[in-house]
Steps between C-alpha positions, in 0.01 A plus 500: 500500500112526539393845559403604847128472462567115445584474868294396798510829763817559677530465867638837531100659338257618775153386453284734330232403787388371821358161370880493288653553802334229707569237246864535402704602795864389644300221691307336221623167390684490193187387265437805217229684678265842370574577134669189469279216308527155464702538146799608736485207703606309148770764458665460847478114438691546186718753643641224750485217323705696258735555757455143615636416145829734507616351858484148331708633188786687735512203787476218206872550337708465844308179582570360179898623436650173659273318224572739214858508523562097479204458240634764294926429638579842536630699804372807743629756253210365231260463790551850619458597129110414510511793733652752269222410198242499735621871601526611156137412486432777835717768368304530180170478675630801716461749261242338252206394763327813530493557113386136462246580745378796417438372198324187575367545853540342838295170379724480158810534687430256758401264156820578319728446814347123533502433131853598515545274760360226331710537204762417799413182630358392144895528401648335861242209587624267234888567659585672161912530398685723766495782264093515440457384864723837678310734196167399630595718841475806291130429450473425833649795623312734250138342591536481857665859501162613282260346769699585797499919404096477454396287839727767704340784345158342544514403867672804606200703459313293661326583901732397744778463204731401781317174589390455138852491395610254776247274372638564117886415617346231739354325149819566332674288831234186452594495114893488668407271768355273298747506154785320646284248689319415196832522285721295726205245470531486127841481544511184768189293380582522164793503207345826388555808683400715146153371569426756806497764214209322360274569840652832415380509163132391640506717770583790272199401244251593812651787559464681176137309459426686867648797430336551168135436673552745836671789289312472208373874553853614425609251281721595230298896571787740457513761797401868481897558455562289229631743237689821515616674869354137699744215567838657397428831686347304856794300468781762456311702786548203716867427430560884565441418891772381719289267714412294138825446503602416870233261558570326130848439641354368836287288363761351172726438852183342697350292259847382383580416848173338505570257188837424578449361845243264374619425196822394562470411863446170362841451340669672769337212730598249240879563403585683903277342731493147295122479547326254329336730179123360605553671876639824346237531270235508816755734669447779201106436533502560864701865437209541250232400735656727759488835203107388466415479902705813580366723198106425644619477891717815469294752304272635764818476766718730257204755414451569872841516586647715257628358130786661501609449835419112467706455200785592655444238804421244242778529327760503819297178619565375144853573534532264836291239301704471228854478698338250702454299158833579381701437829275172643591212316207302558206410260212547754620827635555615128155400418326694820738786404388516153110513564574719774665728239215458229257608776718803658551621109138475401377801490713710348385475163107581569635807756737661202204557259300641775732745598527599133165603478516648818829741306367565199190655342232267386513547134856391503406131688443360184811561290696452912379196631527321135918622445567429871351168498632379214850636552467338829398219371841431248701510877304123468759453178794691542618369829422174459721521211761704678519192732495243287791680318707526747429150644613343226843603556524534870241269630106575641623598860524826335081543555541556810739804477298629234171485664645663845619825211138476350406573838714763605468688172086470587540621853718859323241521218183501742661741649486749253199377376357653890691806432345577194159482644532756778646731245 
């Protein structure tokens, strides 16, 4: 990842004097303020929209399965394996990011994650043979995986990281909210669903045209730990420390729990509710929309409050939210329950990476907040696959007696996330 210096001043610094002081404090607004110039403004556009651009990949293939699987005549078992090559895709990000990045720098990361991604929809929006079609989701999984790792990193070291970061996952909810709207569009208007990959395709074009402009001060600039003792040893030193490892298994559970509900909420609607595939695709935006409202709404609320002690509240309220879904059988009261959820579930994501910079030394952030998020990030995969899998042999009731375990097993990993800290 980019080296420290690359980062705009952490929330955490005191101001080296009055005037500092006066201009960035807890109550400024969340424009860069004092050493930060109008150069970072670009980068926290590109940051987001970057985000923007991996919550319209994840949200896009649920909205599309009841599409895919006629087009292409196969069954949940081939859907659900889009999810597995797409994981494959995460996992080797995991433990190649920070040597990519270290290498090439913040700005050529961010440009090889969206060229990757490109190389994605370049192979889907022509609707390609099955086999070419599911391989794309490697790319995708790899590119997004690449950006995901650096915008984290960037953002939490950023003043008032905690709002910053709300605003980040709030982008990454738009891109979601807006995926299967646009998607199920494609798919209703017109005989070609494969052509929402080609607003894909355009929309990923901008984003390596923006990112190449904003970051060009660390483009392709190898970081001051390029060779030698730099990436391998930050990285080892960071897997060497429990909480790494607790909150990369909260958030592979979270963000898994996260992609599953909406992306197969829709076919759960479809095959057990009999909704008409049009209404459950608006359903899935609205728990999308709900992720985006609560992760802006929310931040301040769980700051003040406590994070740790809000997580766990969350998560119970969760738990009545998603029984209500599972026991109600109405398609109104499932839709209100599903926002509801998105919102309640929001923050959890933005309030995990600032309590692992609140653990761990600062010169382990880097090599952290890139494994954790990116490990997190192939929950978005493996789940989604895990459900798939086993709803192609006993049916897609089974999300909701998956997501209610995703929950629980959040709820006991938080906790020893907390304990962790006060040791």
């Amino acid at each position: 990842m980019a080296p420290i210096d690359q980062f705009p001043t952490c929330e955490n610094e005191t101001p080296n004097d009055a005037e500092a002081q006066s201009v960035a404090t807890e109550e400024t607004s969340l424009l860069p303020t004092a050493k930060e110039d109008r150069n970072d403004v670009a980068k926290i556009i590109t940051v987001n929209f970057a985000m923007l651009m991996a919550g319209m990949n994840d949200a896009a293939t649920g909205a599309l399965i009841p599409y895919i699987q006629p087009s292409y005549n196969v069954g949940l078992l081939a859907v659900a394996i889009l999810y597995l090559v797409n994981f494959s895709g995460w996992f080797l990000a995991a433990f190649t990011n920070i040597h990519l990045a270290s290498r090439l720098g913040m700005g050529g990361t961010l440009v090889i994650g969206a060229s990757i991604q490109l190389i994605a929809y370049a192979l889907t929006f022509w609707k390609p043979p099955f086999l070419v079609f599911s391989s794309s989701f490697f790319f995708t999984g790899l590119g997004v995986a690449c950006l995901d790792a650096q915008v984290n990193t960037y953002v939490a070291h950023m003043r008032n990281s905690h709002r910053w970061l709300g605003v980040l996952h709030a982008a990454y909810g738009l891109g979601a909210l807006l995926s299967p709207i646009a998607a199920t569009m494609f798919a209703t208007k017109t005989p070609y669903w494969h052509l929402f990959y080609l607003l894909m395709l355009f929309l990923t074009v901008c984003n390596i045209a923006w990112s190449s402009w904003s970051f060009r001060d660390s483009l392709f600039k190898s970081s001051n730990y390029a060779d030698g003792e730099g990436a391998g040893d930050q990285l080892k030193a960071a897997l060497s420390q429990k909480s790494v490892w607790m909150i990369s298994l909260f958030f592979f559970l979270y963000v898994g729990a996260e992609v599953t509900a909406g992306g197969w909420v829709i076919e759960f609607l479809i095959e057990v509710r009999h909704s008409p595939p049009n209404i459950a695709g608006y359903v899935a935006s609205g728990f999308w929309g709900g992720l985006m409202i609560g992760r802006i709404l929310l931040a301040d609320i769980t700051h003040k409050l406590g994070d740790r002690r809000m997580v766990f509240i969350y998560i119970l309220m969760g738990l009545g939210l998603q029984l209500v879904f599972w026991l109600v059988l109405d398609v109104a009261v499932d839709a209100i329950a599903i926002s509801l959820l998105g919102f309640i579930i929001a923050p959890f994501f933005p309030v995990g990476v600032l309590v692992l910079t609140n653990i761990l030394p600062r010169e382990l952030h880097v090599a952290a907040i890139g494994f954790t998020a990116t490990v997190g990030q192939a929950g978005s995969a493996a789940f989604p696959f895990l459900t798939g899998a086993i709803a192609s042999k006993a049916g897609v009731a089974v999300l909701q007696p998956i997501m209610v375990t995703l929950l629980v097993g959040m709820f006991l990993c938080w906790g020893l996330i907390s304990r962790a800290k006060r040791n």
